[in-house]
N, C-alpha and C positions, 0 to 999 in steps of 0.2 A: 707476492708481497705479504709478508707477515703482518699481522695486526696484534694489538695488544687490546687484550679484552680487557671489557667493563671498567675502560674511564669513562666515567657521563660524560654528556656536553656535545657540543657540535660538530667536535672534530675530531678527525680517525690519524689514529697514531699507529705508527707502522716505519717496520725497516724494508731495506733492496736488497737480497741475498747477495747480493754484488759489492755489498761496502765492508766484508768481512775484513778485508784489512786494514780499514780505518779505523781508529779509536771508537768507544763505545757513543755513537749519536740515536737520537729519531726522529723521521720527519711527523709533519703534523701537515692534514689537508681539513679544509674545510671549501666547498663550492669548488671557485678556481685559485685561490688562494691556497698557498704550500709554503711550507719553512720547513727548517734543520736544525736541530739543536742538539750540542754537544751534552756529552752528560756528567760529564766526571772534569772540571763544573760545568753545571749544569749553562748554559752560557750557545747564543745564538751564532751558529755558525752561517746560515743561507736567507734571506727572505725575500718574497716574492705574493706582495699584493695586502698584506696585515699591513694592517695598520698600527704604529708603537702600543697605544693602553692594547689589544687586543692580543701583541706576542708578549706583554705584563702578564695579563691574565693565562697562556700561554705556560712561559714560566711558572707562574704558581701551578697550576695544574700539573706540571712535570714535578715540580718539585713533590707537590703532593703526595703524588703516585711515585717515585722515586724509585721503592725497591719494586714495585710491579715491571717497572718499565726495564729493569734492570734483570730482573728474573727472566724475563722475554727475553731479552738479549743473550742471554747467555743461556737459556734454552736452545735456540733457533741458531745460533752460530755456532754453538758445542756440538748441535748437531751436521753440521758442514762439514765440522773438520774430525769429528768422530770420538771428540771426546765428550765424554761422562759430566753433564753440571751438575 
């Protein structure tokens, strides 16, 4: 599972090699609490144990990091399918 380096904070953001054919998402864990979120908008697609202000704060941090998490992406999936990002 890919990670996206150096967002601060609690929680580890990372794709599944496996969801190459889904539109651009990523998940977010923190303990045992995990979500999904779409990125292009950026908008919650899965959750599972967050609580609403905490996938708030959630959002904002995606949002933040927006081209980061985006450059991951299409790093690590360019790389799958063999093409050039």
């Amino acid at each position: 599972m890919p990670t996206v380096k150096d967002i601060p904070g609690p929680y580890r953001f990372y794709f599944y090699s496996i969801d190459s054919e889904e539109p651009a998402h990523v998940h977010v864990k923190r303990d045992k609490d995990h979500c999904k979120f779409w990125l292009e908008p950026v908008s919650l697609a899965k959750n599972s144990g967050f609580k609403p202000k905490e996938l708030g704060d959630i959002r904002k941090i995606i949002v933040s990091n927006f081209i980061k998490i985006m450059e991951a992406w299409d790093e690590h999936f360019g790389e799958l399918d063999g093409s050039e990002n």
